[in-house]
N, C-alpha and C positions, 0 to 999 in steps of 0.2 A: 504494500500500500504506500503509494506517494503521500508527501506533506505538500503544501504549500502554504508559504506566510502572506498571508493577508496583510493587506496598509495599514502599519497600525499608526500612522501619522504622525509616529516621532521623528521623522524624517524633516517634517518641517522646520524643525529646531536650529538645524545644519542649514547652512551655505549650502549651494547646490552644489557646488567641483565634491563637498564631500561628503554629501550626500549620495551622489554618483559614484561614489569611489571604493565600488565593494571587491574588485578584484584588488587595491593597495589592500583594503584591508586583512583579504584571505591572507596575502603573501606577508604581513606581518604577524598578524598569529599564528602562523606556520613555523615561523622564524622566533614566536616567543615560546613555543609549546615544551623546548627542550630546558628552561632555566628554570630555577625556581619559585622564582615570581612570575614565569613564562605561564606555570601550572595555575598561577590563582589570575594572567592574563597580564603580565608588565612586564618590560626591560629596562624600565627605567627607574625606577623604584629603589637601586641601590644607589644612583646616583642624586635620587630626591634625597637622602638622608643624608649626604655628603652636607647638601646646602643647608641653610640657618631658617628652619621655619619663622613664620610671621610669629604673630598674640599668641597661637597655638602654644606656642610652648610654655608661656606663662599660667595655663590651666592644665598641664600635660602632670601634676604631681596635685593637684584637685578633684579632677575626674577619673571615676573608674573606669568610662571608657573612653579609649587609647587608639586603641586599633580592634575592629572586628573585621568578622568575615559572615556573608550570609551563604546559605546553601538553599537549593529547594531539589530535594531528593523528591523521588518514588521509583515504584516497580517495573525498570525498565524493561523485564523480561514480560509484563502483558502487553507491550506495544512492539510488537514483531518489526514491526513496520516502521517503528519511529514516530513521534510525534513534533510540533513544533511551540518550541516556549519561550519565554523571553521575560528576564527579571530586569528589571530598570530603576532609575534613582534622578529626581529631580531635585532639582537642587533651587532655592528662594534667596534673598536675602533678607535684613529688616524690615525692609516694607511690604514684602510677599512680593515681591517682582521675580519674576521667572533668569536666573543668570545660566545654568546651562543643564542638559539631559544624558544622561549614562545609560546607552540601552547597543542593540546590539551593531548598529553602525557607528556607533560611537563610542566605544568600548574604554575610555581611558578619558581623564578629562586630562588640561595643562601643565599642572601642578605632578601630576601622577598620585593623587590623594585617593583616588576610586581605580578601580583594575577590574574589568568583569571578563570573566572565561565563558566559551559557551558552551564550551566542551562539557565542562564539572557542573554549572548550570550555580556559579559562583560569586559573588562578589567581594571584593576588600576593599576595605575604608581604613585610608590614617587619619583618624581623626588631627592628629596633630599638626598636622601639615593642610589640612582644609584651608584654600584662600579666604583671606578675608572677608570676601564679597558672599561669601555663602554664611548663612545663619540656619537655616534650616534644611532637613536632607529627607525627602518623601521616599520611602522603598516600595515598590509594588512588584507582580508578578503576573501575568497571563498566557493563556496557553490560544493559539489561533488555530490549531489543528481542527474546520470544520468538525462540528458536531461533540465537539468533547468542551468539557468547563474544566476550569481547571481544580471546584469541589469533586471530581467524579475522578481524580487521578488517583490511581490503585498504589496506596501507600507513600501518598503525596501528605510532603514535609516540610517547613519552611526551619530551620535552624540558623541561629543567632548566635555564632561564637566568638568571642572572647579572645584577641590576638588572633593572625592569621591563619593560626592551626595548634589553637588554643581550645578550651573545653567548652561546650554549649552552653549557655548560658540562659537560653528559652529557648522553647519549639513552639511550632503554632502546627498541629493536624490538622488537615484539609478537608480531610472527610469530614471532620466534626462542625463547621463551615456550614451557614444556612444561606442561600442563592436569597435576594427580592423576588419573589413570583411576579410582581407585579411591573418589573424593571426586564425578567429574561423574558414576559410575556410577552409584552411591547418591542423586542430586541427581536424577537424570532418574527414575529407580523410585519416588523420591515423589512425582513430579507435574510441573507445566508450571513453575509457582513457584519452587520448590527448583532447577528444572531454571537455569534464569532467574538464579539467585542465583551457579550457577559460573561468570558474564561478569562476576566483579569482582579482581580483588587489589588488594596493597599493594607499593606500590613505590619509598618514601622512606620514613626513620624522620629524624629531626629531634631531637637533645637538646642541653640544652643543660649543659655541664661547664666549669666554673672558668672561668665567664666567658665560652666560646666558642660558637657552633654547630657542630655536628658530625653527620655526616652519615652514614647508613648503607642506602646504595641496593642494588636490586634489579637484577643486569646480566643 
């Protein structure tokens, strides 16, 4: 069984050249897959620590979290066929104004503070190095594989760890996840698309207050 990924219109986000630019981007994940931070999606990341974070580092021995990594597992042995998924991170600042999107064409933001794999189905955050202009950090998750949501994923997971290969720190079960009837109802009556669109939610919010990260999940 084929996938195909539906528009999920985070492309808009992007310049069009990089937008358009999914063959660079194969050929640098290919090229990050053998490093260590290759695995959780970065090459540059040894070299972001070299340089002198911003503020960050003035709340870097105030806040518990430092650096996480999130995961969205399940059973990849009931999709023979593969499915198609896609965990993403928006980024706000102070005034909720949109500064930039972390999703699967866009895998990495300036700084090297965000690193997503699509392979592990992954992301890492240093928190300490976040540019200044971000204050808030939205995580969400959705699956575009026609006809599946992403509550219906067989032994779908959402894990929150603690350092980049650090211990869990929450989980959020998917099955256990109630759909709006009155949101997939409306979604499916406009078309395959829309229908398509009810395999996503949000399920971390991220701000940052006097200094800390603080955290506002989805259980």
């Amino acid at each position: 069984m084929s996938t195909h990924r539906l528009s999920s219109g985070y492309s808009g986000y992007l310049p069009a050249a990089a937008a358009d630019d999914d063959e660079s981007q194969q050929q640098q994940q290919q090229h990050r897959s053998n490093t260590f931070y290759g695995r959780l999606g970065s090459t540059t990341r040894d070299r972001a620590h070299d340089s002198t974070p911003s503020r960050r580092v003035s709340f870097s021995q105030l806040s518990s979290l430092r650096k996480v990594c999130v995961r969205l597992l399940y059973d990849e042995d009931a999709y023979p066929g593969g499915i198609d998924i896609d965990m993403f991170a928006l980024l706000y600042d102070t005034e909720c104004s949109f500064v930039d999107c972390i999703f699967y064409k866009h895998p990495e933001d300036a700084s090297g503070s965000f690193s997503l794999n699509q392979k592990t189905n992954s992301l890492a955050i240093d928190l300490e190095t976040v540019p200044d202009s971000c204050h808030s950090i939205i995580l969400a998750a959705a699956v575009y594989t026609t006809g599946l949501s992403i509550t219906e994923l067989e032994g779908g997971l959402i894990e929150i760890c603690e350092g980049f290969m650090g211990p869990v720190i929450f989980s959020i079960p998917l099955q256990s996840l109630e759909q709006n009837p009155q949101k997939a109802a409306a979604a499916a009556a406009a078309g395959t698309a829309a229908a398509a669109a009810t395999g996503g939610f949000v399920f971390l919010a991220l701000s940052e207050f006097s200094g800390k990260w603080r955290k506002n999940a989805r259980k």
